[in-house]
C-alpha positions in Angstrom: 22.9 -30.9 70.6 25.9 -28.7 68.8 25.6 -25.4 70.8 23.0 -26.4 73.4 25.2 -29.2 74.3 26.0 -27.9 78.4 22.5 -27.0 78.9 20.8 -30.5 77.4 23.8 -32.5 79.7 22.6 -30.5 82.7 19.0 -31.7 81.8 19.8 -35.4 81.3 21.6 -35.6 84.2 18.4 -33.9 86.2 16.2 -36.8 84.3 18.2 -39.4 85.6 18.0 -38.3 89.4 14.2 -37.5 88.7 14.4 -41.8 87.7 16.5 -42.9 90.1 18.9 -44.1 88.2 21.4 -41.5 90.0 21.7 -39.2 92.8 24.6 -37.1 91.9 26.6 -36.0 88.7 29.0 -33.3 87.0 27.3 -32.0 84.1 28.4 -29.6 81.5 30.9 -29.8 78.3 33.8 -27.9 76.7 35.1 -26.4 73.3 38.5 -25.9 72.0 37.8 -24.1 68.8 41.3 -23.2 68.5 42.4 -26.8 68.1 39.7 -27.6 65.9 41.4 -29.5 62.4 41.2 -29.0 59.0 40.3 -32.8 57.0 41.2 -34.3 54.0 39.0 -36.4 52.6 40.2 -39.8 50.6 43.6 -39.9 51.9 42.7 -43.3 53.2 42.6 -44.9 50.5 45.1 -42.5 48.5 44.8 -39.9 46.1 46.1 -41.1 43.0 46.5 -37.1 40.8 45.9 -34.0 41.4 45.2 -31.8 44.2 43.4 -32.4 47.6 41.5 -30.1 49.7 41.9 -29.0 53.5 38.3 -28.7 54.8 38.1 -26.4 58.2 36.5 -29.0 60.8 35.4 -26.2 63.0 32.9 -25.0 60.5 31.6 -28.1 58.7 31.1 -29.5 62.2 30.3 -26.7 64.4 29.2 -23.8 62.2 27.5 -25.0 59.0 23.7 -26.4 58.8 24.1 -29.1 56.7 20.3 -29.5 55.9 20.2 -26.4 54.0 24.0 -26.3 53.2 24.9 -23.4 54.1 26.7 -21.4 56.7 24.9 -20.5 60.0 26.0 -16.4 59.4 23.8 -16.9 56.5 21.1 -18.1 58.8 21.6 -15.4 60.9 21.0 -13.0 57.9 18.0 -14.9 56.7 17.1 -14.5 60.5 17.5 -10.7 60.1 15.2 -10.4 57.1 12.1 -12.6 58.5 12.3 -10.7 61.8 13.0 -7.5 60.4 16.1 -6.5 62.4 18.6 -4.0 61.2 21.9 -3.7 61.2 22.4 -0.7 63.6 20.1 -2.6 66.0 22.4 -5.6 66.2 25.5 -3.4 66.6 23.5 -1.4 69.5 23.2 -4.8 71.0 26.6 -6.0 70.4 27.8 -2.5 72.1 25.6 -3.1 74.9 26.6 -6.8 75.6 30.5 -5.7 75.2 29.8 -2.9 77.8 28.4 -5.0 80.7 30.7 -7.5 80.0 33.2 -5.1 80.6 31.9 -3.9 84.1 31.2 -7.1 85.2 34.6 -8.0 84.9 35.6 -4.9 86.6 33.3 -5.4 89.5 35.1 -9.2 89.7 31.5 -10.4 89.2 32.9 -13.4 87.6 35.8 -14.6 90.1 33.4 -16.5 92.1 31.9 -18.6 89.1 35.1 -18.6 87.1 38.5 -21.3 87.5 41.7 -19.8 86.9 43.6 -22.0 84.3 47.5 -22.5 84.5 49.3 -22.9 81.3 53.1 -23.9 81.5 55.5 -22.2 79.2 59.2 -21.5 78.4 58.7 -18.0 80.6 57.1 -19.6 83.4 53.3 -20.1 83.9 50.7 -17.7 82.5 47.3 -17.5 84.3 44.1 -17.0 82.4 41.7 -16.3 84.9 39.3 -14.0 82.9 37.7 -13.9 79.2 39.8 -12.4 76.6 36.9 -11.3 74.2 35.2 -8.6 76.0 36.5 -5.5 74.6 36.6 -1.8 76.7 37.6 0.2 73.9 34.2 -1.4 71.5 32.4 2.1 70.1 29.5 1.9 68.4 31.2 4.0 65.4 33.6 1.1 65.0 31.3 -1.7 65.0 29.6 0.1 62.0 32.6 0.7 60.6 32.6 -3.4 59.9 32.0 -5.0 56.5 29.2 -7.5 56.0 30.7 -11.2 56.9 28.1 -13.1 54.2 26.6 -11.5 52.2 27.6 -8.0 50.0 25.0 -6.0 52.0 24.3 -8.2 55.0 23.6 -7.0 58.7 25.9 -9.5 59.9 29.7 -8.4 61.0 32.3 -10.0 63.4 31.3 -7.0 65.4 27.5 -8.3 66.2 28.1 -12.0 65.8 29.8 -14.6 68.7 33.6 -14.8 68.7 35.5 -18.2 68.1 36.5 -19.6 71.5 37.8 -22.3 73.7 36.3 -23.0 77.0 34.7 -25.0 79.5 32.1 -25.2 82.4 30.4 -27.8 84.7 27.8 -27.6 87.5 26.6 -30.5 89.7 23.5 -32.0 89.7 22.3 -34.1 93.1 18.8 -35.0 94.3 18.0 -33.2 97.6 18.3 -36.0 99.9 22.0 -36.8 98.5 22.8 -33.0 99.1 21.4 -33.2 102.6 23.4 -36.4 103.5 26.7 -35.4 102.4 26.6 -32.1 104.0 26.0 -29.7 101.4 24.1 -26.9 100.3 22.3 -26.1 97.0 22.6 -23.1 94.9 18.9 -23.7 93.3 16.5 -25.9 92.2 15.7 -27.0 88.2 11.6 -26.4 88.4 11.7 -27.2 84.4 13.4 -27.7 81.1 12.2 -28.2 77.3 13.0 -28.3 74.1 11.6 -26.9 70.9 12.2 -25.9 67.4 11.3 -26.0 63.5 12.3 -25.8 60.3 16.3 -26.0 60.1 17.0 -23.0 58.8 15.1 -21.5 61.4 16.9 -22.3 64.0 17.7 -18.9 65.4 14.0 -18.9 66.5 13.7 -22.2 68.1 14.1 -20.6 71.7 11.0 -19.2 71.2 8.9 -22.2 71.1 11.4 -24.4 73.4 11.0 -21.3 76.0 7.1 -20.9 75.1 7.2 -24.9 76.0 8.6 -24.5 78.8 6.8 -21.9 79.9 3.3 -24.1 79.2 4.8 -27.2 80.9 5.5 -25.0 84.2 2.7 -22.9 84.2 4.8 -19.9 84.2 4.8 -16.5 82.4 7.8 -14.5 81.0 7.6 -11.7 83.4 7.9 -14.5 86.2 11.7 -14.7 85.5 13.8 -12.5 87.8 16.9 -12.9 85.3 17.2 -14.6 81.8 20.7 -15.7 80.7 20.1 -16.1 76.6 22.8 -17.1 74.0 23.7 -14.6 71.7 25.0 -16.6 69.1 23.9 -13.5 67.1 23.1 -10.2 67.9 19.9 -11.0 65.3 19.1 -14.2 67.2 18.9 -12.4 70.5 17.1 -9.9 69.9 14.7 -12.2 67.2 14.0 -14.1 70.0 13.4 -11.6 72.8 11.2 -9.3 70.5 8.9 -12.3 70.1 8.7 -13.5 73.8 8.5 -10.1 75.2 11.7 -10.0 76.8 11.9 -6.9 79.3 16.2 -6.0 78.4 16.5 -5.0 81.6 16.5 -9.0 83.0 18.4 -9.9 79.9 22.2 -11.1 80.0 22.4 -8.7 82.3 26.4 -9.4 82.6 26.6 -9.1 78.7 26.3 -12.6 76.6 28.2 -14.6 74.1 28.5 -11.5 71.2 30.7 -10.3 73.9 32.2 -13.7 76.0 32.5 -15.5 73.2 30.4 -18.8 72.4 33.1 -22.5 72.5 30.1 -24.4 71.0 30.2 -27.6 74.0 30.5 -25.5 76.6 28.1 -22.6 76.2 25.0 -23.9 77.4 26.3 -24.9 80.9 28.4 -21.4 81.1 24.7 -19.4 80.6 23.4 -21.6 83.6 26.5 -20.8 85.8 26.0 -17.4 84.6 22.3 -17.7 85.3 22.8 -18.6 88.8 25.2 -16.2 90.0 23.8 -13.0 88.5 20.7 -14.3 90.4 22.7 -14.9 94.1 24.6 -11.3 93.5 21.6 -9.3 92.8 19.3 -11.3 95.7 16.7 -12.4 92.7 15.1 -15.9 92.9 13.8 -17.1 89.7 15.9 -17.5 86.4 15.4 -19.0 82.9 18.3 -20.0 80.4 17.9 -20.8 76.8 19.9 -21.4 73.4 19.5 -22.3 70.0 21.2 -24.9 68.4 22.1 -26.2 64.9 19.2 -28.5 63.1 16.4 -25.8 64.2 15.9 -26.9 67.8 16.3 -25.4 71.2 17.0 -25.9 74.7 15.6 -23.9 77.9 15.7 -24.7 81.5 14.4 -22.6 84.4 15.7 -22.4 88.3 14.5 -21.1 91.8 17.2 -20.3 94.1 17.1 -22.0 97.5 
């Protein structure tokens, strides 16, 4: 499930407490894009003349749709066409997600749902204990400042677009009666989850029909969601997806979103959740939905009521 790998573990391990085939489990997943490595194809069996080519595993695995053969930025500006988004709206967006970001880290509204990390080194230990992509000094004249990234005069920049990133999250899953018998008390509840997509290439509009699924299957409307926690694996996608469903911004990624936090492919669909359900406990709301795309044109989307 590429980048909606967190939020589809979280939702198989709900299916298999809903069968009783467990009563408690960690789900979640994790990206090191950093250590990602570059291949060499037919070293097996040798390469008799010539020369040999490194091929960069984080993109042929991670960042290129291989049904259409092409790079997912090009998707994105494919995505920016057919929805008829422009390039200063996705840099207004990308400005936007950098700035709450950027005050929810000042306002330490991530300590309680972020781990500090200890890394050993020659100096002593370093602690990461917050993102390193959000950026305070982001202006809007500098993001359009930014070439196009794929195409000679694209939309799509490094400024509007998810960062490369390494990263991690986890949440557990019980069944009430195991969380009443061992003492311990429940953040929310999953009241549904779906999937849905299309044709591969596009992708970047998948959460609209997983969310509409969802949305069917629970009897629910859009406006029903206190807080929605959507990837921005694009600025374009984003707002794509929240022009269609009728997003009100104001519920939206409301502590900025990936453009800004960065996007580690595994582990992004469990961090949104996470996200999800602590925006929802600090602002006192109740209901949330959280969705991504995901490479192959399908989606993911789960919703939760806080208990």
């Amino acid at each position: 499930k590429v980048c909606g790998s967190g939020l589809k573990a979280v939702m198989l391990a709900a299916q298999a407490i809903k069968a009783g085939d467990e009563q408690c489990l960690v789900a979640g997943g994790f990206e090191s894009m950093s250590n990602a490595p570059h291949y060499v194809y037919g070293m097996r069996g040798g390469i008799k003349a010539g020369n040999s080519e490194l091929v960069d595993g984080m993109i042929r695995d991670g960042l290129w749709d291989s049904f259409s053969n092409t790079h997912m930025g090009n998707l994105a500006e494919y995505t920016a066409k057919k929805a008829g988004v422009s390039r200063k709206e996705q840099d207004e967006f990308a400005f936007q997600s950098h700035q709450k970001a950027v005050k929810a880290m000042e306002s330490c509204f991530f300590k309680a749902e972020t781990v500090p990390v200890e890394i050993p080194g020659k100096k002593g230990v370093t602690v990461i204990d917050k993102d390193e992509s959000p950026r305070k000094d982001t202006t809007l004249e500098a993001l359009a400042a930014l070439k196009p990234s794929f195409e000679k005069d694209g939309t799509v920049t490094p400024g509007n677009a998810a960062g490369l990133n390494d990263g991690a999250s986890a949440l557990v899953v019980t069944s009430l009666a195991f969380a009443k018998a061992h003492g311990l008390t429940p953040m929310a509840r999953i009241t549904a989850y779906a999937t849905g997509g299309g044709e591969p290439k596009d992708l970047f509009f998948a959460p609209i029909v997983a969310v509409q699924n969802l949305m069917k299957k629970a009897g629910t409307k859009i406006s029903d969601y206190d807080l929605i926690e959507a990837n921005e694996a694009f600025a374009v996608q984003a707002l794509a997806d929240g022009k269609a469903l009728g997003w009100d911004w104001s519920r939206v990624n409301v502590h900025g979103g990936a453009v800004a936090l960065g996007h580690p492919i595994g582990a992004s669909g469990a961090r949104v959740l996470t996200t999800l359900l602590y925006a929802l406990k600090q602002y006192g709301k109740r209901t949330g939905l959280a969705t991504l795309c995901l490479g192959g044109g399908n989606a993911v989307a789960l919703s939760v009521e806080m208990i």
